[in-house]
RODO-2510 file (C-alpha; in nm, 4 decimals, decimal comma):
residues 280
     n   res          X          Y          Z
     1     x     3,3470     0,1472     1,4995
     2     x     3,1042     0,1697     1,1640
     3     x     2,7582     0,3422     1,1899
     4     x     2,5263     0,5245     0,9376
     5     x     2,3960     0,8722     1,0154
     6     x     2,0936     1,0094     0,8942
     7     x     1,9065     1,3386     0,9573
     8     x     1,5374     1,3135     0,9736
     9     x     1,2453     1,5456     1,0843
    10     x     0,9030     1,4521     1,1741
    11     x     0,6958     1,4105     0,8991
    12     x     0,9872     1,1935     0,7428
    13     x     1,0025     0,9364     0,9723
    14     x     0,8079     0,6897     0,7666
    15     x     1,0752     0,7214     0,4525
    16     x     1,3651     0,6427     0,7742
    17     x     1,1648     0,3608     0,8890
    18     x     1,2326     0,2007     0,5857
    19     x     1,5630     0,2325     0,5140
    20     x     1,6281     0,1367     0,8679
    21     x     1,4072    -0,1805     0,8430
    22     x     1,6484    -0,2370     0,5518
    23     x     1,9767    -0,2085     0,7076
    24     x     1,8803    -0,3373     1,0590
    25     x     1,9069    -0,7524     0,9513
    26     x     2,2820    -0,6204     0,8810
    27     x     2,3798    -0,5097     1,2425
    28     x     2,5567    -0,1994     1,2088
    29     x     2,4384     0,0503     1,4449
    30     x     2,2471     0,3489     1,3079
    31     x     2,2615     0,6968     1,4453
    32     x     1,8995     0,8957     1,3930
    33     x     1,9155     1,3261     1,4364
    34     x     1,6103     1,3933     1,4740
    35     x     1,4657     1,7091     1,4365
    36     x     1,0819     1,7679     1,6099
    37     x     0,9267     1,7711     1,9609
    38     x     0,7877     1,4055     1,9494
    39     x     1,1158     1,2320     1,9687
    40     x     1,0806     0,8535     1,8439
    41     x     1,2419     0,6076     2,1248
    42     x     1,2156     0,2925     1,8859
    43     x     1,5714     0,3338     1,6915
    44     x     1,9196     0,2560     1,8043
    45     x     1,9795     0,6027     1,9352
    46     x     1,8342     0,9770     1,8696
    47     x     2,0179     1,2162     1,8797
    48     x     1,7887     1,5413     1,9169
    49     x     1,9548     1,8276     1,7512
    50     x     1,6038     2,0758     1,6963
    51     x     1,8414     2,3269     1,8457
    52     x     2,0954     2,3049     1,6041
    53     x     1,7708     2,2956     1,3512
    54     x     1,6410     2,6399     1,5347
    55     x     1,9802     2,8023     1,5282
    56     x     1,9913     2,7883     1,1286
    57     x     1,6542     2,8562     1,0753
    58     x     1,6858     3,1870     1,2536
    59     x     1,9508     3,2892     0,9489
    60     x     1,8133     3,0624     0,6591
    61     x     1,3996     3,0745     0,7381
    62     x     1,4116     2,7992     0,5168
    63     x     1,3774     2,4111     0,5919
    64     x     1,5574     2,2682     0,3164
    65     x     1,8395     2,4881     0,3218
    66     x     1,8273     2,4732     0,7547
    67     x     1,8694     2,0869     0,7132
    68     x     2,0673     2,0355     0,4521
    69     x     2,3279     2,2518     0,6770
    70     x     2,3395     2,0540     0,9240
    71     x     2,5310     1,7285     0,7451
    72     x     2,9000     1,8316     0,8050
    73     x     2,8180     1,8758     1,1933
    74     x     2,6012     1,5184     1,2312
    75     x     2,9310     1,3830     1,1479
    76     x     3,1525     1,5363     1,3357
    77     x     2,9024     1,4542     1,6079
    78     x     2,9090     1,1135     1,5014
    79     x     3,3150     1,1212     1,5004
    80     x     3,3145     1,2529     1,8952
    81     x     3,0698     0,9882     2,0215
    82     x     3,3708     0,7536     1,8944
    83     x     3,2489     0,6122     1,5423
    84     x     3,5514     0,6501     1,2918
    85     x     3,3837     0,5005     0,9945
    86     x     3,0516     0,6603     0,9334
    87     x     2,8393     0,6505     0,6206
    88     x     2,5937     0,9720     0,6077
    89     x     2,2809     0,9134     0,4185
    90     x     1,9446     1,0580     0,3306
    91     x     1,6232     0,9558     0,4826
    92     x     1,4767     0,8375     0,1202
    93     x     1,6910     0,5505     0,0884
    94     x     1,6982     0,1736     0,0801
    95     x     1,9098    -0,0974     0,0889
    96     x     1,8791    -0,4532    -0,0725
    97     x     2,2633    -0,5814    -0,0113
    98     x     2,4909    -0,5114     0,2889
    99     x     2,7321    -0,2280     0,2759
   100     x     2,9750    -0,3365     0,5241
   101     x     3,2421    -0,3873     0,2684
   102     x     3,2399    -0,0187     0,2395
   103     x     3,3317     0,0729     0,5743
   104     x     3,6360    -0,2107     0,5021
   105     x     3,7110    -0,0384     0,1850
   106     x     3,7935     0,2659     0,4020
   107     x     4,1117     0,0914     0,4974
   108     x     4,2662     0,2355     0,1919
   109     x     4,0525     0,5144     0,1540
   110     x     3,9577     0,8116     0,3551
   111     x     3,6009     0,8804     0,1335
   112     x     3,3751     0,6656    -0,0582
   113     x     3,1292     0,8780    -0,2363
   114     x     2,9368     0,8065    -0,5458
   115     x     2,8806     1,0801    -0,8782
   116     x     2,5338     1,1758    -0,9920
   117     x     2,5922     1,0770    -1,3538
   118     x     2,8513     0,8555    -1,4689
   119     x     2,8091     0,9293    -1,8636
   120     x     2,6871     1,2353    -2,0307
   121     x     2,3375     1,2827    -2,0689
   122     x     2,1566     1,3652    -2,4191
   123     x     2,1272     1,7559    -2,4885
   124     x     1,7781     1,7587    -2,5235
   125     x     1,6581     2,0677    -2,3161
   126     x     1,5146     1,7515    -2,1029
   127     x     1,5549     1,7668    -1,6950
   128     x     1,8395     1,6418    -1,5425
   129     x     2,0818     1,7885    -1,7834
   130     x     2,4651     1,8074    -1,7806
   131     x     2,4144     2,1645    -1,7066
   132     x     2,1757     2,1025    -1,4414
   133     x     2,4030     1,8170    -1,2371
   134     x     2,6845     2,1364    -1,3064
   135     x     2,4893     2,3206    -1,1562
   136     x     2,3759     2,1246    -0,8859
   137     x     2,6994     1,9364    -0,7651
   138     x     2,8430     1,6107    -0,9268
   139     x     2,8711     1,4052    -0,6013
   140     x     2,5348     1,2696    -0,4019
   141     x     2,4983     1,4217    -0,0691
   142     x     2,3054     1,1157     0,0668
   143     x     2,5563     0,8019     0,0592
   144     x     2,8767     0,8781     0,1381
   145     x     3,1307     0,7187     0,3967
   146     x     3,4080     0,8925     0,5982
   147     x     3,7122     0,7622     0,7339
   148     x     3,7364     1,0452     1,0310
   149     x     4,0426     0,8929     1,1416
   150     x     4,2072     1,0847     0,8358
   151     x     4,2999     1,4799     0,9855
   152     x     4,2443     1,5592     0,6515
   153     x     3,8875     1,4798     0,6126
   154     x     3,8024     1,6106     1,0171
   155     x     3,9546     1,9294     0,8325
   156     x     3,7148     1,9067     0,5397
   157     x     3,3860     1,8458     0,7689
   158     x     3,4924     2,1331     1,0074
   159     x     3,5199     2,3543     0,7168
   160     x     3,2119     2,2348     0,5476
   161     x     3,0257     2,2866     0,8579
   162     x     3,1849     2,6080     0,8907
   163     x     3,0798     2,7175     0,5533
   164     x     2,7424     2,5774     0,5856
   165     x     2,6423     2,8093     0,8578
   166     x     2,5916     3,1337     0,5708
   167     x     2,6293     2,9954     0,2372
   168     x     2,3907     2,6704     0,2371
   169     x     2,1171     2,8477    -0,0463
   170     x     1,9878     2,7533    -0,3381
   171     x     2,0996     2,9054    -0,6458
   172     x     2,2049     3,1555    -0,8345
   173     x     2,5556     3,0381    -0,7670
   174     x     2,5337     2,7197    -0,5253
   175     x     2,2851     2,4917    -0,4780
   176     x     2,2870     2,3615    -0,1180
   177     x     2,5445     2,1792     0,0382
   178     x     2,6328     1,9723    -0,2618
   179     x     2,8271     2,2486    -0,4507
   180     x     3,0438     2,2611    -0,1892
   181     x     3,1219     1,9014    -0,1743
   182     x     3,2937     1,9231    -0,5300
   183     x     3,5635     2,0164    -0,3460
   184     x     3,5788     1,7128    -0,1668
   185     x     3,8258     1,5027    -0,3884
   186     x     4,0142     1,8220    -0,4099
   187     x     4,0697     1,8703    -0,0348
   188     x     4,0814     1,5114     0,0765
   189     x     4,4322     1,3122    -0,0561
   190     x     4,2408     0,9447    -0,0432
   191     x     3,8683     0,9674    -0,2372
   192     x     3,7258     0,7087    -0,4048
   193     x     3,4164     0,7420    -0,6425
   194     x     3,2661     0,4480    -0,6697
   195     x     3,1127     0,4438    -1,0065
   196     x     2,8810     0,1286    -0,9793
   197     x     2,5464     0,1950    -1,1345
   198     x     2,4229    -0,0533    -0,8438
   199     x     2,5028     0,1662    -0,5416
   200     x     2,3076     0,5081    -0,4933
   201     x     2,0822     0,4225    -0,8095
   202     x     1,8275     0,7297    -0,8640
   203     x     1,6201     0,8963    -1,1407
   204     x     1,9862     1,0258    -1,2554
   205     x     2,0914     0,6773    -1,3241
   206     x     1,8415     0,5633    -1,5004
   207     x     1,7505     0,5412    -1,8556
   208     x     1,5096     0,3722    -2,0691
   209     x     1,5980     0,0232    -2,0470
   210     x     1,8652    -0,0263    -1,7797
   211     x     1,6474    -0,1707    -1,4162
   212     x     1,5038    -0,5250    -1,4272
   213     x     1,4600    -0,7927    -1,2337
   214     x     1,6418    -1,1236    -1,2641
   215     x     1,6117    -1,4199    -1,0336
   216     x     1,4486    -1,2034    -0,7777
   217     x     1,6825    -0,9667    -0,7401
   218     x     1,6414    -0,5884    -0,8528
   219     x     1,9368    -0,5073    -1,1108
   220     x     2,0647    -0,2193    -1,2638
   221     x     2,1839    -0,3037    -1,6007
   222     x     2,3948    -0,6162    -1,4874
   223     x     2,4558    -0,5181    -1,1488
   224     x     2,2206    -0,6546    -0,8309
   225     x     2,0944    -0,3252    -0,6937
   226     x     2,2877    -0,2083    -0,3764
   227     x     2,1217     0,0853    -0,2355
   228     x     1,8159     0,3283    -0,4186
   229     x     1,7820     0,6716    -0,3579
   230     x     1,4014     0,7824    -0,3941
   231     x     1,5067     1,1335    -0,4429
   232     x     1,1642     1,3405    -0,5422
   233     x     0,9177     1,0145    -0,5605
   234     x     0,5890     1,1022    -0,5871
   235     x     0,4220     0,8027    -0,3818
   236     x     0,0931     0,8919    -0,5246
   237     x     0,2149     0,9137    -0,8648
   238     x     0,5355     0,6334    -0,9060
   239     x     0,5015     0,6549    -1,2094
   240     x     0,6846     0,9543    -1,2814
   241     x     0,9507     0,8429    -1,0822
   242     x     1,1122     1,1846    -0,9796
   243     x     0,9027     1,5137    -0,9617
   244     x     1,3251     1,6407    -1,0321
   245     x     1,3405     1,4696    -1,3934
   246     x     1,0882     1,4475    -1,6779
   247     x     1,3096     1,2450    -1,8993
   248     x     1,1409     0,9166    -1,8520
   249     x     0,8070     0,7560    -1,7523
   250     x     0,8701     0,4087    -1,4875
   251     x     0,6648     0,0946    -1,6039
   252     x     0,7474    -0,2925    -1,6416
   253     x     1,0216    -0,3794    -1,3251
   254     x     1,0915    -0,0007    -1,2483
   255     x     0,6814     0,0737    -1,1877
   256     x     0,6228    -0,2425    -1,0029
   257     x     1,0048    -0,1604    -0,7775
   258     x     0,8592     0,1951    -0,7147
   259     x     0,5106     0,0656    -0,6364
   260     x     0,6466    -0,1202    -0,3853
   261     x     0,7888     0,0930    -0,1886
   262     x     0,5685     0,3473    -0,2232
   263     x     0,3203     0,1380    -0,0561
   264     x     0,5749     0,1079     0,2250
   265     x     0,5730     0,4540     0,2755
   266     x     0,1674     0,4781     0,2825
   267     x     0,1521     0,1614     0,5320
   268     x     0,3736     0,3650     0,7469
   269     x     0,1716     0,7166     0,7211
   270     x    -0,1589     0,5606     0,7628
   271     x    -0,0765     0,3284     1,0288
   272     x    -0,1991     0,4197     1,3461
   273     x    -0,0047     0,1625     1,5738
   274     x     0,2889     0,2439     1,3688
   275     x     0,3123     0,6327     1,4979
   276     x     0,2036     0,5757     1,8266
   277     x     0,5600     0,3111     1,8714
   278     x     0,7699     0,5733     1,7502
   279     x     0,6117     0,8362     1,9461
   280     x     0,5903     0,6496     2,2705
***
């Protein structure tokens, strides 16, 4: 059984109404853990885990680093409730093609995950840097799909969420949980990065000239877009496309892309109607 898994709290419910809206016309069932009191009834299922949220907190007292613990255990969670192919993603994603040859792809592989940079960037002293993404972890935390009928990669999740419980900080050494998951091709006998610009598309894969739109379709160089990753969008300011980079300023195709769904976003804050469905 496939189904996506995505760990949202409160005030982030608008950015996982869209990238529900966006995989819903697709069927596969989603899995929401939710973190909050006012527990949205509107999705396929929630999955309440503000305990698990409260039990890191009391060691982390941090939100980011509370949450970002969490990720291993979702899918184990996910794994018990009898889903064997599972795709984990962020909240601050979208698709615009259906991913369901992933979860097939898993046939011959036991992890699809994607890199943050697939070339090296310019040394520049400009944000990201090669150092930086080193630093930082070279796969993407938020798209990556798990075969957990593989022992090995049960293994991997149990020790990740093991692991997670003390040593999911932020610098000097590790950042997060996405240090740790450069072990993952390590650990795990059948990974597979998938290397297409198209899928996972963020600030890191983007350069000067390389998103446009052609026939309708959002592309990235000559590939349709797959999935985008709005990591650190400003909505009020989509212009700068990532308060993580300041290598490059959005306009033409990537402005009016980012515009877009930055007005998604708004419609779903401001809307009245809106937050009174999910909170019913």
């Amino acid at each position: 059984m496939n189904v996506f898994v995505c760990i949202c709290s409160e005030e982030y419910l608008p950015y996982y109404q869209v990238l529900y809206d966006s995989l819903k016309p697709y069927g596969i069932k989603q899995l929401l853990y939710f973190i909050g009191e006012n527990v949205p009834t509107c999705y396929d299922e929630v999955i309440n885990i503000t305990h698990w949220y409260n039990e890191a907190n009391k060691f982390y007292n941090n939100k980011l680093q509370s949450i970002c613990s969490l990720r291993a255990r979702a899918v184990l969670d996910a794994n018990l409730k009898g889903y064997n192919k599972i795709c984990f993603t962020g909240a601050k994603l979208e698709f615009f093609q259906n991913p369901k040859n992933y979860f097939y792809d898993l046939i011959n592989s036991d992890v699809i995950y994607t890199p943050h940079i697939i070339e090296p960037l310019p040394e520049d002293g400009l944000f990201p840097s090669n150092a930086s993404v080193s630093f930082t972890g070279h796969i993407s935390t938020d798209l990556i799909f798990f075969n957990t009928t593989s022992e090995k990669v049960i293994k991997f999740l149990k020790w990740q969420d093991n692991i997670m419980q003390t040593q999911c900080v932020n610098g000097p050494k590790t950042y997060l949980d996405q240090s740790w998951l450069n072990f993952l091709p390590s650990f795990v006998d059948f990974t597979h990065m998938d290397r297409n610009p198209a899928l996972n598309c963020a600030y890191w894969r983007l350069n000067d000239n390389n998103f446009h739109k052609s026939n309708d379709m959002w592309c990235i160089e000559d590939n349709p877009l797959i999935a985008f990753q709005y990591s650190g969008l400003d909505i009020n300011n989509p212009k700068g496309i990532s308060t993580h980079q300041n290598r490059y300023t959005a306009s033409g195709d990537l402005l009016e892309f980012l515009t877009i769904y930055s007005d998604k976003i708004k419609k779903y804050q401001f809307n009245n109607n809106f937050e009174k469905k999910l909170l019913a």
